[in-house]
C-alpha positions as CSV (number, residue, x, y, z in Angstrom):
1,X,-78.2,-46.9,-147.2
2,X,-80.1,-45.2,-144.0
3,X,-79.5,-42.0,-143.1
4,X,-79.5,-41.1,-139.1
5,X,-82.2,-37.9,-139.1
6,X,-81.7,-34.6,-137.7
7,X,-83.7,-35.5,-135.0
8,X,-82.4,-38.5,-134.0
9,X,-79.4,-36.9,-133.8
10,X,-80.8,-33.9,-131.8
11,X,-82.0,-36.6,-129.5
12,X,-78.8,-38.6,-129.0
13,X,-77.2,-35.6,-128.1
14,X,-80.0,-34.2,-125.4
15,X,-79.4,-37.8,-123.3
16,X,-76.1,-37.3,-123.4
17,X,-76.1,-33.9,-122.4
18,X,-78.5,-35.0,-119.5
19,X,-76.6,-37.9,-118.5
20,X,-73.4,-35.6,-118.4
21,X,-74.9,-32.5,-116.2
22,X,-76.5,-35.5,-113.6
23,X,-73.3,-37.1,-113.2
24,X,-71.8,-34.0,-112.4
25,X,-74.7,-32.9,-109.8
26,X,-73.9,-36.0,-108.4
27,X,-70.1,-35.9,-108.0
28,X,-70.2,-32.3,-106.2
29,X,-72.6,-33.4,-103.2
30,X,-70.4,-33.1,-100.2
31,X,-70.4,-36.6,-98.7
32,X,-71.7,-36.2,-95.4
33,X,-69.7,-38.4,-92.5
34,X,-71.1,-38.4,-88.9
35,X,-69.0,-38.0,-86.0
36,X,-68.6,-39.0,-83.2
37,X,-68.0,-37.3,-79.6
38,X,-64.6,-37.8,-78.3
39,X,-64.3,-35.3,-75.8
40,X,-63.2,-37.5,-72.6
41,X,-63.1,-36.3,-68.9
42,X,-60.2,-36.9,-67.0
43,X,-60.3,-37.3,-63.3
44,X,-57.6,-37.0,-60.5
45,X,-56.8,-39.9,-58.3
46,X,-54.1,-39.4,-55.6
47,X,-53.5,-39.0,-51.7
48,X,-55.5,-36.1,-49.8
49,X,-54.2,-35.5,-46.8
50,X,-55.1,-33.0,-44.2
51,X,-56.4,-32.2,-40.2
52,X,-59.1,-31.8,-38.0
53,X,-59.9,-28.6,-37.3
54,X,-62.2,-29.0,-34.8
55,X,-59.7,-30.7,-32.3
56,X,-57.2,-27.6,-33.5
57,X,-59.7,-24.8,-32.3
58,X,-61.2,-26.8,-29.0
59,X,-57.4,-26.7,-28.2
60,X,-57.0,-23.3,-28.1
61,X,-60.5,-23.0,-26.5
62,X,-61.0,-25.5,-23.9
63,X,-58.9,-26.0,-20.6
64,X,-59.8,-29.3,-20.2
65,X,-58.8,-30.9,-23.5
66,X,-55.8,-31.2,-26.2
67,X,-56.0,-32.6,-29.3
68,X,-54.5,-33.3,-33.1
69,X,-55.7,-35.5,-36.1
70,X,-54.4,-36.0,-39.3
71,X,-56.4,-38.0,-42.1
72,X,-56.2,-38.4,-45.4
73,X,-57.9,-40.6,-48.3
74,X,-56.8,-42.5,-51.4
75,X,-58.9,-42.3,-54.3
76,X,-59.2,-46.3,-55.5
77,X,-62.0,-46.3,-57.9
78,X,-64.9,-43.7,-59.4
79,X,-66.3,-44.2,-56.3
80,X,-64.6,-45.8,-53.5
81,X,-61.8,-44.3,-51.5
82,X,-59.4,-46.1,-49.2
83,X,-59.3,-43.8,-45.7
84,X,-58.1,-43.0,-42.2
85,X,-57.4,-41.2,-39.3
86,X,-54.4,-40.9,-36.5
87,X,-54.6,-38.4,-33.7
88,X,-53.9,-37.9,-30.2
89,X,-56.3,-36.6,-27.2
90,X,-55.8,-35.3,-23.6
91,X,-59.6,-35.0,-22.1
92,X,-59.8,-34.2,-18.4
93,X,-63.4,-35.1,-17.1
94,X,-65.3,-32.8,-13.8
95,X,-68.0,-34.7,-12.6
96,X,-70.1,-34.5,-9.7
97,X,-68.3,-36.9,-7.5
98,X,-65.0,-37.5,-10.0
99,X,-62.3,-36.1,-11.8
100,X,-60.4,-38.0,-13.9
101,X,-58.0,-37.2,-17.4
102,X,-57.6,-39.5,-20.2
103,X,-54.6,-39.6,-22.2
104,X,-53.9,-41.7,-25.2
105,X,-53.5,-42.0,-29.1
106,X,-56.0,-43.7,-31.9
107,X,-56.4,-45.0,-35.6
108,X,-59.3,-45.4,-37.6
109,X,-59.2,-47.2,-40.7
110,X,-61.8,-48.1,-43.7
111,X,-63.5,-47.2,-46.6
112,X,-65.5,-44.1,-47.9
113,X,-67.8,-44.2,-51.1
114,X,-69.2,-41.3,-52.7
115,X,-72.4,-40.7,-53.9
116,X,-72.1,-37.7,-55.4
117,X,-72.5,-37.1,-59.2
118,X,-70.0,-34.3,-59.8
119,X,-70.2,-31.9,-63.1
120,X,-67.7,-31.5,-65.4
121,X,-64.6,-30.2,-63.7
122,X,-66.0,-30.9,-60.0
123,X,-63.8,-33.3,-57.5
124,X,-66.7,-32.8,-54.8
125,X,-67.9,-35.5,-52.1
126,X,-71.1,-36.5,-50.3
127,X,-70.0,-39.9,-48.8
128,X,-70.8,-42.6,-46.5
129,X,-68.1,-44.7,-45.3
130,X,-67.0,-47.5,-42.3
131,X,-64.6,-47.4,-40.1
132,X,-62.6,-49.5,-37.3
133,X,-61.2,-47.8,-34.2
134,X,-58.3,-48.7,-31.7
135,X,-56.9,-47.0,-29.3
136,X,-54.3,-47.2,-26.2
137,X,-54.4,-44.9,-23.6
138,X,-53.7,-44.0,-19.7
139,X,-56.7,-43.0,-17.3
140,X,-55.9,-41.1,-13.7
141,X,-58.1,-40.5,-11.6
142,X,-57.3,-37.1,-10.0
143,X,-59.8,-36.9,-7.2
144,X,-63.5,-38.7,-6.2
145,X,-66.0,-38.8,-3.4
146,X,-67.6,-41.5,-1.8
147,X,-71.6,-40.7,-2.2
148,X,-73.0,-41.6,1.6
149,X,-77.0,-42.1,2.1
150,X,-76.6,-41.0,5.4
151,X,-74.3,-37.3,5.2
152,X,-76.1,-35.3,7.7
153,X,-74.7,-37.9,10.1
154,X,-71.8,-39.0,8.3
155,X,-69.2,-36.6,6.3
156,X,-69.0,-37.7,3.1
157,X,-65.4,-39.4,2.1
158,X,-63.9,-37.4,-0.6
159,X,-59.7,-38.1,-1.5
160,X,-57.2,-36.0,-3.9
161,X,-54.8,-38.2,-4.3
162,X,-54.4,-39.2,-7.6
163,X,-54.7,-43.0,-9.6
164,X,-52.9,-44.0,-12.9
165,X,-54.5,-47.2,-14.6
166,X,-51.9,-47.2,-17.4
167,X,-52.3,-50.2,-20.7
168,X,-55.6,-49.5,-21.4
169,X,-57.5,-50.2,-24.7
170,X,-60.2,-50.1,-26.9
171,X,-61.5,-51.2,-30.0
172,X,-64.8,-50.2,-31.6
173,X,-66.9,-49.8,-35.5
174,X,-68.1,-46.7,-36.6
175,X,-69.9,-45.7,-39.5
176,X,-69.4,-42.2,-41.3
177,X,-70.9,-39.6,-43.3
178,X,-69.9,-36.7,-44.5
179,X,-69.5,-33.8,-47.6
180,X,-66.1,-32.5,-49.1
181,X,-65.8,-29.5,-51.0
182,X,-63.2,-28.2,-53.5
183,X,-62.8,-24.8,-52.3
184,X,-59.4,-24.0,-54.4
185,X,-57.4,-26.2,-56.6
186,X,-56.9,-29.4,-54.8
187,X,-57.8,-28.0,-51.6
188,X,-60.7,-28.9,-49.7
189,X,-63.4,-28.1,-46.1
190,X,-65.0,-30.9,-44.8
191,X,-67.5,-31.9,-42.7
192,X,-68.8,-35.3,-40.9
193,X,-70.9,-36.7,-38.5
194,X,-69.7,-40.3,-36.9
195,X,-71.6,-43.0,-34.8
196,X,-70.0,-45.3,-33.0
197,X,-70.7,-48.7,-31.3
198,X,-67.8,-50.2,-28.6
199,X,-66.6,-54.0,-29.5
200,X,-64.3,-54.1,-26.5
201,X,-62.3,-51.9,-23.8
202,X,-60.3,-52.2,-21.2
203,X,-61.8,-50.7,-18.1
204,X,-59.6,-49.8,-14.7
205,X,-60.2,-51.4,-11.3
206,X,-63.8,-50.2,-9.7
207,X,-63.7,-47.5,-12.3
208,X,-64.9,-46.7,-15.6
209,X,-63.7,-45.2,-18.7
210,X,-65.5,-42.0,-19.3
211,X,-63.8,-40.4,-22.1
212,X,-61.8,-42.9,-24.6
213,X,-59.5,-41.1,-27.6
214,X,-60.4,-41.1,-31.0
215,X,-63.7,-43.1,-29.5
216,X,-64.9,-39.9,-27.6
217,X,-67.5,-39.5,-24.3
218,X,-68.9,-42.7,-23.0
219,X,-72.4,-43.1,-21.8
220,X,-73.4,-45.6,-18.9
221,X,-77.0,-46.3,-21.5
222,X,-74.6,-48.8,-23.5
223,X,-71.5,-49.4,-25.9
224,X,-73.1,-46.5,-28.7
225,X,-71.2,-42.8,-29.0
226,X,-71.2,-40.2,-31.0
227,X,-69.0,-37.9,-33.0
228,X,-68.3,-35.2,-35.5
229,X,-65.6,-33.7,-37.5
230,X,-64.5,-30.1,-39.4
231,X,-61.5,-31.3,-41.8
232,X,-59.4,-29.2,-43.8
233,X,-57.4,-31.1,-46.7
234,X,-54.9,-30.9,-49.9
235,X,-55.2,-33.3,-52.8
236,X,-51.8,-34.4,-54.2
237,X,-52.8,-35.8,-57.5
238,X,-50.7,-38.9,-58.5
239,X,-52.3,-39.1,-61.9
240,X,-55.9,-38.9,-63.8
241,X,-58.6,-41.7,-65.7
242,X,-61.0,-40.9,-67.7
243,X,-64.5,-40.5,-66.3
């Protein structure tokens, strides 16, 4: 019969005792699980409405002119916004050998897309956009003179009796850019610069349109013009994405 030594014994008991304590090591690690980022940005998409401030304060400050605009947007993507604008004008024109007052209403309708990369929290917008103009309106010509080669012989024929050419219209595409900033919640200043390019008008009987609304001045070097905008806005969210 064999008999299992002391040290055997001593031995057995040592791997177990090691075996025991490494299990244990083992078993308390914290298990480490990575994770993941969920924090998600919402953004507001809705309808901004709002004027042109610009027409509001010439008003007030020019004789000669009257004018309203309201626009507004509606946010369609990240980056593209559906837009417009509707106003009214009342320009009278003093020229050397004319006078003459335009009268009418407008619409401009197209697309803006922003190029801005907000932060977190920012609705800002640097944009470019496109637009197409109409417009129906009324010239009168309120007085004009005859230019003569010959005055110092001949006095030079000059009338005040006014001239309505009433049905007129025009229709041109312009191209927009501009910046909108979030001053307070959902309100917004704006600025923009436009240039425009006549398809077709209308133009009165020996006479020319020299002011057109919504279009602005016309120049005798072509079908180009120019304008520019200070906008004041409110956004009415609708509802929000995720950025």
């Amino acid at each position: 019969m064999h008999h299992i030594s002391d040290y055997s014994i001593k031995t057995l008991l040592l791997c177990l005792f090691l075996s025991v304590v490494s299990y244990a090591q083992n078993d308390s690690i914290p298990e480490v699980k990575q994770t993941v980022d969920t924090l998600k940005i919402k953004q507001k998409y809705g309808i901004r409405i709002g004027g042109d401030l610009s027409k509001l304060v010439r008003s007030f400050i020019d004789d000669d002119y009257k004018g309203f605009e309201v626009n507004g947007d509606y946010r369609l993507t990240k980056k593209w916004y559906l837009a417009g604008e509707i106003g009214v004008e009342e320009k009278t024109t003093d020229a050397e050998f004319i006078n003459a007052t335009t009268q009418g209403t407008y619409f401009k309708v197209g697309a803006d897309y922003n190029a801005y990369e907000n932060w977190y929290g920012m609705e800002n917008m640097i944009y470019g956009g496109l637009r197409v103009g109409a417009s129906t309106f009324n010239q009168t010509l309120n007085s004009y003179g005859v230019y003569s080669d010959t005055q110092y012989w001949t006095p030079q024929f000059a009338t005040s009796e006014s001239i309505e050419f009433s049905g007129l219209s025009a229709i041109w595409a312009e191209i927009i850019t501009g910046i909108k900033v979030e001053v307070l919640n959902n309100l917004y200043l704006g600025a923009n610069l436009q240039f425009k390019y006549i398809v077709t008008q209308d133009q009165p009987d020996n006479f020319e349109n020299l002011y057109i609304p919504g279009y602005n001045k016309t120049y005798d070097s072509g079908n180009f013009g120019f304008g520019y905008g200070y906008n004041i806005s409110y956004l009415i969210p609708l509802f929000k994405k995720d950025k």
